[in-house]
C-alpha positions as CSV (number, residue, x, y, z in Angstrom):
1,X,4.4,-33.6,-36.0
2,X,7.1,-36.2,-36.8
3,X,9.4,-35.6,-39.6
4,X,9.8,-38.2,-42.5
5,X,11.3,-41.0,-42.3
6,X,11.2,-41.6,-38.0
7,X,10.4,-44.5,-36.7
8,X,7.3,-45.7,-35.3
9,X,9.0,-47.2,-32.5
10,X,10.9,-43.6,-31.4
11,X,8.4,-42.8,-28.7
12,X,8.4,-46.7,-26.9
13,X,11.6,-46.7,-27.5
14,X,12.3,-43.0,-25.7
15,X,10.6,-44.6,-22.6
16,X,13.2,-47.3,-22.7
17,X,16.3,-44.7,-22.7
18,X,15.1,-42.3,-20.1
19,X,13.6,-39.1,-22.6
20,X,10.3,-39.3,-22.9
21,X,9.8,-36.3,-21.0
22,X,12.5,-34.3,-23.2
23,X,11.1,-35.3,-26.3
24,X,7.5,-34.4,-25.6
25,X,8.9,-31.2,-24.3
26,X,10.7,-30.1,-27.9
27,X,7.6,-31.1,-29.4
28,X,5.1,-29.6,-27.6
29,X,7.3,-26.4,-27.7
30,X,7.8,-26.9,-31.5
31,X,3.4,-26.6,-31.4
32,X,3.2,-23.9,-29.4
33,X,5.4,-22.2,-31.4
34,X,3.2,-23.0,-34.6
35,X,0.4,-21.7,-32.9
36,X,2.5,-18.6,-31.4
37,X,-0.2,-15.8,-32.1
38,X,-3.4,-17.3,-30.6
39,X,-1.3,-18.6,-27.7
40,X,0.6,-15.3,-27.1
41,X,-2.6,-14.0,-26.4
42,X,-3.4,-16.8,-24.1
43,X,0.2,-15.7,-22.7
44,X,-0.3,-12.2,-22.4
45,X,-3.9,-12.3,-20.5
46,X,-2.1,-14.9,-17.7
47,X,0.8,-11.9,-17.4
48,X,-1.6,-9.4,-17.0
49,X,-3.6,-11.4,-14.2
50,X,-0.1,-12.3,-12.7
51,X,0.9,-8.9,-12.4
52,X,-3.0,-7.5,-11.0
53,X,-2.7,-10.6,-8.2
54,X,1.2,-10.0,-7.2
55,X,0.6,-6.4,-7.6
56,X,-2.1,-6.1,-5.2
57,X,-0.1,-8.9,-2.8
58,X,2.8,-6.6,-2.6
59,X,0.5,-3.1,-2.1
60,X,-0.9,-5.0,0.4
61,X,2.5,-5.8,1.9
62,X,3.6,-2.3,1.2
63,X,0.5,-0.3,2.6
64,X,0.8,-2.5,5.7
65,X,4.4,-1.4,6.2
66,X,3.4,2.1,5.5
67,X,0.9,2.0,8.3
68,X,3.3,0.5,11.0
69,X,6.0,2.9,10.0
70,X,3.6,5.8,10.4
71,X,4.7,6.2,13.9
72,X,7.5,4.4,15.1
73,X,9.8,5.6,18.7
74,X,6.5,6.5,20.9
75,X,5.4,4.2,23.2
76,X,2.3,6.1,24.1
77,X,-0.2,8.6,22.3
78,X,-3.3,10.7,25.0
79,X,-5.9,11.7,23.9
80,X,-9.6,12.3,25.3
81,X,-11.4,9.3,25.7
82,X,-12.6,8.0,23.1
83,X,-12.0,4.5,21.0
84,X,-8.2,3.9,20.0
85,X,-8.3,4.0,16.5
86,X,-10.7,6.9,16.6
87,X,-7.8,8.4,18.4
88,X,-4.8,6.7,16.0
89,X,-6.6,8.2,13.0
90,X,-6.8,12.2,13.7
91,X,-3.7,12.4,15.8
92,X,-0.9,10.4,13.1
93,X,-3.3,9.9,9.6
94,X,-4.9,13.6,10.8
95,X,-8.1,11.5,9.3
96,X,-11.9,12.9,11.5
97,X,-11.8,14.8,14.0
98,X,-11.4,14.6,18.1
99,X,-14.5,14.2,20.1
100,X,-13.1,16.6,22.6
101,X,-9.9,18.0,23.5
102,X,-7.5,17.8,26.7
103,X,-5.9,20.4,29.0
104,X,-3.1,22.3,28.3
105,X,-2.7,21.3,32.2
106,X,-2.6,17.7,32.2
107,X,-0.9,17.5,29.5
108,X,2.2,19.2,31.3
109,X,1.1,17.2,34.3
110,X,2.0,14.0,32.1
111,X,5.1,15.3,30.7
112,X,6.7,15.5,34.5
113,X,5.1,11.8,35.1
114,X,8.0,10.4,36.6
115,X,8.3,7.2,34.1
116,X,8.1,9.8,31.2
117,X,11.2,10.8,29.4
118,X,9.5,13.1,26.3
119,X,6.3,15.4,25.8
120,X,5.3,16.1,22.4
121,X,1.9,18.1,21.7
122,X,-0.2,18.0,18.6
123,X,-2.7,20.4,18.4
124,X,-5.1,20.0,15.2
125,X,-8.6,21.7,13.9
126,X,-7.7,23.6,10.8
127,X,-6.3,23.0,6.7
128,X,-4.2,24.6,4.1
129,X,-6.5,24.2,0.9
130,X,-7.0,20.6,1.6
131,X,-4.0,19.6,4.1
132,X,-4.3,19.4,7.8
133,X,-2.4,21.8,9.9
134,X,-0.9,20.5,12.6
135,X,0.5,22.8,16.1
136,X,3.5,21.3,18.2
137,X,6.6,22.7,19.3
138,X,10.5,22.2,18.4
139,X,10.5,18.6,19.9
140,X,8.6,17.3,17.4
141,X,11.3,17.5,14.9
142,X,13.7,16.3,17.6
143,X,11.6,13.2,18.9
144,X,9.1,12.3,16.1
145,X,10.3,9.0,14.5
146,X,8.9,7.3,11.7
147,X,10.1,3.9,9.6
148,X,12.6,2.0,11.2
149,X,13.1,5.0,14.0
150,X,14.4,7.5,11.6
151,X,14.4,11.4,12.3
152,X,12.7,13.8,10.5
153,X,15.0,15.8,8.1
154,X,14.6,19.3,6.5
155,X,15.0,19.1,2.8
156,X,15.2,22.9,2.6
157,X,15.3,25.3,5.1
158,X,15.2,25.3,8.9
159,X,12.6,24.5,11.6
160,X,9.9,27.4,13.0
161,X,10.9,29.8,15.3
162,X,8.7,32.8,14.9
163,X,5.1,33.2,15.5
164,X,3.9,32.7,11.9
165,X,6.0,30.5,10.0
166,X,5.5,27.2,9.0
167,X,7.3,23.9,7.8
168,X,5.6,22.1,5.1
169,X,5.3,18.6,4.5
170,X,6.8,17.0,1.1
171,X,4.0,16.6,-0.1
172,X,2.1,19.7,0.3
173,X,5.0,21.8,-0.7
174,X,5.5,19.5,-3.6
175,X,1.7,19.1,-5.1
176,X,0.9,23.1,-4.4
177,X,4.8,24.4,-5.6
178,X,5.4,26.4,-2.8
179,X,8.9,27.2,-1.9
180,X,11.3,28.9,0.4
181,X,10.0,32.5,1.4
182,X,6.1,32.1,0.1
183,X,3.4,33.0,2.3
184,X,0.4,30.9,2.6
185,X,-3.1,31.5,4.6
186,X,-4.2,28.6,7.1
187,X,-8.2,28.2,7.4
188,X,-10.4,27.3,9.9
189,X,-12.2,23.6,9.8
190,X,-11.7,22.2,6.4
191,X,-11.7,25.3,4.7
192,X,-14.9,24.6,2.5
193,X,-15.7,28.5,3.3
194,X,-13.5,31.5,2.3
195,X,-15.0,33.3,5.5
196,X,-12.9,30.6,7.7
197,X,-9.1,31.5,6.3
198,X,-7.3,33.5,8.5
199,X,-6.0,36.1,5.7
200,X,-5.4,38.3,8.5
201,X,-2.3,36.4,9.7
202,X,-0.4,35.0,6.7
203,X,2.3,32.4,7.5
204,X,5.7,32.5,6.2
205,X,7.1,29.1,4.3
206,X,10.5,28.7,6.5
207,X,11.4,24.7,6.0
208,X,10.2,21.7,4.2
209,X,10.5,18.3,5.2
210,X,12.2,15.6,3.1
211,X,9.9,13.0,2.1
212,X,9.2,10.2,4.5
213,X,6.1,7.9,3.1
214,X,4.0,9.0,6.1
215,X,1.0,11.5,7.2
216,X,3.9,13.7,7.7
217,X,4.1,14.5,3.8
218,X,0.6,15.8,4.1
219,X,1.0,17.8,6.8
220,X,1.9,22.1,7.4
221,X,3.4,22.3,11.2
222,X,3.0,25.5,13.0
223,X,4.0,26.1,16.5
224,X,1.5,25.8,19.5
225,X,1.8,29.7,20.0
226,X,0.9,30.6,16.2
227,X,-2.5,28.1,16.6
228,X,-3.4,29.9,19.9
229,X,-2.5,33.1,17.8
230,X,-4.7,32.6,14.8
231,X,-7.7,31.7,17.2
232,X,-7.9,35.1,18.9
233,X,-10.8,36.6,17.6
234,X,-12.6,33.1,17.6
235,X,-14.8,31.2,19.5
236,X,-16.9,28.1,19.3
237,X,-15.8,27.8,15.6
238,X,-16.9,31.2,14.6
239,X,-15.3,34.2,14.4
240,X,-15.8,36.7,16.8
241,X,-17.9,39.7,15.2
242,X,-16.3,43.2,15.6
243,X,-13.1,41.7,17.0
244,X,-9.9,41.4,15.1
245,X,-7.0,40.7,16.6
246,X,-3.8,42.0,14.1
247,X,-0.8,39.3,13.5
248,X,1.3,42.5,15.6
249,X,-0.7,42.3,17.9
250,X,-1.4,39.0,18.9
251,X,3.4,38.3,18.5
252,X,3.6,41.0,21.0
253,X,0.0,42.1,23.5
254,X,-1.5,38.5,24.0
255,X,-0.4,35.1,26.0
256,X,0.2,32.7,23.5
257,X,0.0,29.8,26.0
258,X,-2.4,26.5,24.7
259,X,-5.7,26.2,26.6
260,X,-6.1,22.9,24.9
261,X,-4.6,20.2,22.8
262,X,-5.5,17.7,20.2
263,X,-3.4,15.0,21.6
264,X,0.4,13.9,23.1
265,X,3.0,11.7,21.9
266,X,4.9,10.4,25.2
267,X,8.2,8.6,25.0
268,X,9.2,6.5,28.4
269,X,12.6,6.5,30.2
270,X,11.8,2.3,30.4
271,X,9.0,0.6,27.9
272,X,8.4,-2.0,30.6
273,X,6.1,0.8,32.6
274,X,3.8,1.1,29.5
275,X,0.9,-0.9,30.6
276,X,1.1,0.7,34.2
277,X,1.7,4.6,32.4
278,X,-1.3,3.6,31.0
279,X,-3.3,2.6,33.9
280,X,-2.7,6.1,35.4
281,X,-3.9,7.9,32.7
282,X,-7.1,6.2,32.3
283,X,-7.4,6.5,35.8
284,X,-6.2,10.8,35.3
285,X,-8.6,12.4,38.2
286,X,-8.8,16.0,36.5
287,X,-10.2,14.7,32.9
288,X,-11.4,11.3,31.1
289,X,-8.3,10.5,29.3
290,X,-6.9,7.6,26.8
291,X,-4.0,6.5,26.4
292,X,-3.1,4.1,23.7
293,X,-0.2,1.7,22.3
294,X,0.5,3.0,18.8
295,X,1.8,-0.8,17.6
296,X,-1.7,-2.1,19.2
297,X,-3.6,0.7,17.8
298,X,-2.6,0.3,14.4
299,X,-3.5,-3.6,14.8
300,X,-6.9,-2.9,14.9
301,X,-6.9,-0.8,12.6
302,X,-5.6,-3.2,10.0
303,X,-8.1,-6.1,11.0
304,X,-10.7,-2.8,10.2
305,X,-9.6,-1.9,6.2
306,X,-8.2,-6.2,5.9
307,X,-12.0,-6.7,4.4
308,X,-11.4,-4.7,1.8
309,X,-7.7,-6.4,1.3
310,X,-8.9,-9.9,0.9
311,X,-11.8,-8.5,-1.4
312,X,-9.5,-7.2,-3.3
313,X,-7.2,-10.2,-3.5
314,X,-10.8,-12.2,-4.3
315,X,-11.4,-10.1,-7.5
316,X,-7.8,-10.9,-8.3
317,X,-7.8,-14.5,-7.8
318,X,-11.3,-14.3,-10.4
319,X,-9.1,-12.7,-13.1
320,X,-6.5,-15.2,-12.9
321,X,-9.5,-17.7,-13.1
322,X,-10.9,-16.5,-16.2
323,X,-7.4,-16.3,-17.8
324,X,-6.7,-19.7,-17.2
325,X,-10.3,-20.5,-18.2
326,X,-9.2,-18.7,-21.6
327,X,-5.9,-21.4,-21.6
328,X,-8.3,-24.3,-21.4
329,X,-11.0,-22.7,-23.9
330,X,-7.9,-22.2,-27.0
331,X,-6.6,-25.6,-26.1
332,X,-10.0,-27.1,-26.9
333,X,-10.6,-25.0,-29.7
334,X,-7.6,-26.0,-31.1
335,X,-8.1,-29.9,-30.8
336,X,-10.6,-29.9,-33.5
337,X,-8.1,-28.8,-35.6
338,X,-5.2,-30.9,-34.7
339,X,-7.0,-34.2,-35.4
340,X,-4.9,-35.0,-37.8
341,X,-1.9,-33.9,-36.3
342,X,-2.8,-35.7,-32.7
343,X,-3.5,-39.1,-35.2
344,X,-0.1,-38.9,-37.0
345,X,1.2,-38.8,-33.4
346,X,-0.7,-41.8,-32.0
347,X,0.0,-43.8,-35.8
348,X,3.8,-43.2,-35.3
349,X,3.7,-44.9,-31.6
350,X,2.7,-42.4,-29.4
351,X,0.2,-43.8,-26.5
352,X,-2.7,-42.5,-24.9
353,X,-0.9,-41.3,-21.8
354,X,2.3,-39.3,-23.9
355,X,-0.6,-37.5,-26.1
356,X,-2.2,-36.3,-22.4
357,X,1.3,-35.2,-21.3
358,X,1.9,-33.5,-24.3
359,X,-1.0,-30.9,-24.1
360,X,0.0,-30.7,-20.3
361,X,2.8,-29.7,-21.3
362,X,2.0,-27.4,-23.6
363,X,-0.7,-25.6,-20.7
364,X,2.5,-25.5,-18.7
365,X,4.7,-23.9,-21.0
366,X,1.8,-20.9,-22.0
367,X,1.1,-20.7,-17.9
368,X,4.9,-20.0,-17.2
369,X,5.5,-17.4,-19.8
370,X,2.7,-15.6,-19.1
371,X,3.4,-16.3,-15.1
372,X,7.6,-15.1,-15.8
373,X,6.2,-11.9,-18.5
374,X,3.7,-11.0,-15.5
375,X,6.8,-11.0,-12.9
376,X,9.0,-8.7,-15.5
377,X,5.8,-6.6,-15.9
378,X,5.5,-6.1,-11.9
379,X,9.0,-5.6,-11.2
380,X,9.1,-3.0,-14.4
381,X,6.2,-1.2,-13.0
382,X,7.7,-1.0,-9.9
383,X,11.0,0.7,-11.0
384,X,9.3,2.9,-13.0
385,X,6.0,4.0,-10.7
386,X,7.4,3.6,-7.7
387,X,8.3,7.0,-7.4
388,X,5.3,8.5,-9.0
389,X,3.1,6.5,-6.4
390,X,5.1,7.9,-3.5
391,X,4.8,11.4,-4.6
392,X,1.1,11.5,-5.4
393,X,-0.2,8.5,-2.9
394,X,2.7,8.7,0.1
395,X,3.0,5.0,-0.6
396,X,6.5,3.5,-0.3
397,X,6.5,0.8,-2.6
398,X,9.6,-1.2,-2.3
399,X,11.5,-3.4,-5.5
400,X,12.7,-6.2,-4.0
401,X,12.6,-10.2,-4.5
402,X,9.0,-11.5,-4.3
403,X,8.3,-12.7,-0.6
404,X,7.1,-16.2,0.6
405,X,3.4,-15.2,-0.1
406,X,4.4,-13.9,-3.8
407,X,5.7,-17.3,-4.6
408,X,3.3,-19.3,-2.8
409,X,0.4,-17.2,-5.3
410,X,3.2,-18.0,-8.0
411,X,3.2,-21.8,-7.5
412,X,-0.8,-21.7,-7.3
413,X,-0.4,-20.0,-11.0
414,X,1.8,-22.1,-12.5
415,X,-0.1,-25.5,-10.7
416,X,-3.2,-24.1,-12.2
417,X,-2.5,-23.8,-15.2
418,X,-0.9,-26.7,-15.4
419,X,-3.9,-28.9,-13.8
420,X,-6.5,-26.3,-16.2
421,X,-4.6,-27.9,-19.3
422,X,-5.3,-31.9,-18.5
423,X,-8.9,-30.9,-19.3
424,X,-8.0,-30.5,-22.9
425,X,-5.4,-33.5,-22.4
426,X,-8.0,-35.9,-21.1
427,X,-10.6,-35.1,-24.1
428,X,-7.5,-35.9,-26.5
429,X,-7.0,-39.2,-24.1
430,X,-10.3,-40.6,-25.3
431,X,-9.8,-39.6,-29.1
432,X,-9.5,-42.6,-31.0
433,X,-6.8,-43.0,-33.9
434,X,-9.7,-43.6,-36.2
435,X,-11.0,-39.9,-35.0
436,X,-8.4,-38.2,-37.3
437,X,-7.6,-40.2,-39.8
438,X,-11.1,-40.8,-40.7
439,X,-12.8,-37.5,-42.9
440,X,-15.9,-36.3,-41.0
441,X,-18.7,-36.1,-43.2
């Protein structure tokens, strides 16, 4: 409201010296402030939609990168034939299972493929009380890249070289407190059955893995000898009865050669053969083979879960809807009781049009607090759960500067808002000065 004493010329005369716009912008901060509570609720339910729609924008950013980063340094991935994300999801995410296996065989036939440079097996099938288990050999540490080409490193301990010992994932080591030394039992399948654990051949902890965002986390790695070695006394999924086959004896009286494998990661003296590389396998004489571009692969398989990304970001956009709805519903409330004030305005010179600014101001000014208190919120969650959602999730989630598409949803907030509060504007347009200075009966 004015103070005593000002003019009723101030506001035509503001128009005539250039600060219209700064004086509506004290006032209508000086109401907001009068009306601090109801609006700080107002400002507080825009922050908390603000941080659910940037929040799932930059998972979305952040689980995208985790995906591509998954696998990063191999151009090619075999498998048996089957569809290529079917074949991207069990041999990096170890998520289903293979429709069949490949030969031990053509596998080492495609590691002496003359455009090949690297050969790295994966052999999968069986868990550690809810993790998958994964056989390969040394060059898997050596040649596995994940991120922006980065190595695998050993937080503690060294890589396998006996029979039975194993190198834990993060993860695994992390959320079951393993350690250095312990010895853990492997199980057949998924390990829904205590009949399928190989307790006859415990496995010694010998490394762990530093953390890395990826599958890897979640993952125990044995060597291709210790999965052939655990599988002795098995066939066709079942164990073999009245045959057991000792962890001596199966070291030193059997051939731990692979039969079979899961799948190969190949790495290619030149990336411009990949397309024909991957002509010759499909058309591999001894056994229907696949082989797939990992970068490709992992295309699809965004464009599969991106439904569920944009439905998200739907339910997201609603919330900010309703808060904003909320803006426009106190603003209206409050006219009713500002009358008086909103007369007084209009009696001391204000027009039509600076009244509608003013409440469009004041929209504006609730929308950007709550919009700047929703960014704090975000980045504060992020410094402070970023670590936690890494260690139980394996997501990396970054802090860092809002991107392009964080902004853009940030300038559809803020234009919102500010368009949602011309509602309440416009109905005080088309109040008359006689509305609040004349008592209603």
């Amino acid at each position: 409201m004015s103070a005593p004493g000002r003019p009723k010329g101030e506001f035509r005369s503001a128009q005539h010296d250039g600060t219209p716009v700064t004086a509506l912008l004290t006032l209508a901060m000086r109401s907001a402030w009068n009306r601090r509570f109801v609006l700080a609720l107002v400002s507080a339910s825009i922050a908390l939609s603000t941080l659910l729609l940037l929040g799932i924008e930059r998972l979305r950013h952040d689980v995208r990168e985790n995906f591509s980063q998954a696998v990063s340094g191999t151009d090619l991935i075999v498998g048996a034939r089957t569809g290529p994300v079917q074949l991207l999801l069990y041999s990096v995410f170890h998520i289903g299972n293979a429709t069949n296996n490949i030969r031990w065989t053509s596998a080492q036939a495609l590691a002496q493929h003359r455009a090949v440079a690297w050969m790295v097996p994966i052999s999968l099938g069986d868990s550690h009380r809810g993790f998958a288990v994964m056989g390969t050999t040394l060059d898997y540490f050596e040649r596995f890249r994940h991120g922006d080409r980065e190595r695998l490193k050993l937080a503690q301990g060294k890589p396998f070289e006996g029979v039975f010992e194993a190198v834990l994932g993060a993860e695994v080591a992390h959320r079951l407190g393993y350690h250095l030394g312990d010895a853990i039992v492997l199980s057949h399948g998924d390990g829904a059955f205590h009949d399928n654990d190989h307790d006859d051949k415990p496995f010694k902890v010998v490394g762990i893995l530093a953390p890395t965002g990826t599958p890897v986390d979640r993952t125990v790695h044995i060597g291709l000898n210790a999965m052939e070695a655990v599988h002795l006394d098995w066939q066709a999924g079942a164990h073999l009865p009245g045959r057991k086959v000792t962890a001596e004896e199966a070291e030193h009286d059997h051939d731990l050669t692979p039969k079979t494998l899961t799948a190969v990661l190949l790495g290619l003296k030149n990336r411009a053969a990949v397309f024909s590389v991957q002509r010759e396998v499909a058309a591999f004489r001894d056994e229907p083979l696949l082989a797939i571009l990992p970068g490709v692969a992992l295309d699809e398989l965004w464009d599969v879960v991106g439904v569920g990304e944009r439905g998200l970001l739907a339910m997201s956009a609603l919330v900010s809807v309703v808060s904003l709805a909320g803006l426009v519903a106190v603003i209206l409330a409050g006219l009713n009781e500002r009358r008086r004030e909103l007369a007084i305005l209009r009696a001391v010179g204000a027009g039509p049009r600076q009244v509608l600014l003013l409440l469009a101001l004041e929209g504006a000014l609730v929308t950007a607090v709550g919009v700047a208190f929703g960014l704090l919120l975000g980045a504060l969650a992020l410094a402070l759960g970023a670590g936690w959602v890494q260690a139980r999730f394996g997501i990396g989630l970054g802090l860092a500067a809002p991107s392009a598409a964080e902004w853009q949803l940030v300038g559809a907030l803020l234009g919102a808002g500010w368009l949602a509060s011309l509602l309440p504007g416009w109905r005080a347009y088309r109040l008359s000065l006689n509305d609040g200075l004349s008592p209603r009966i």
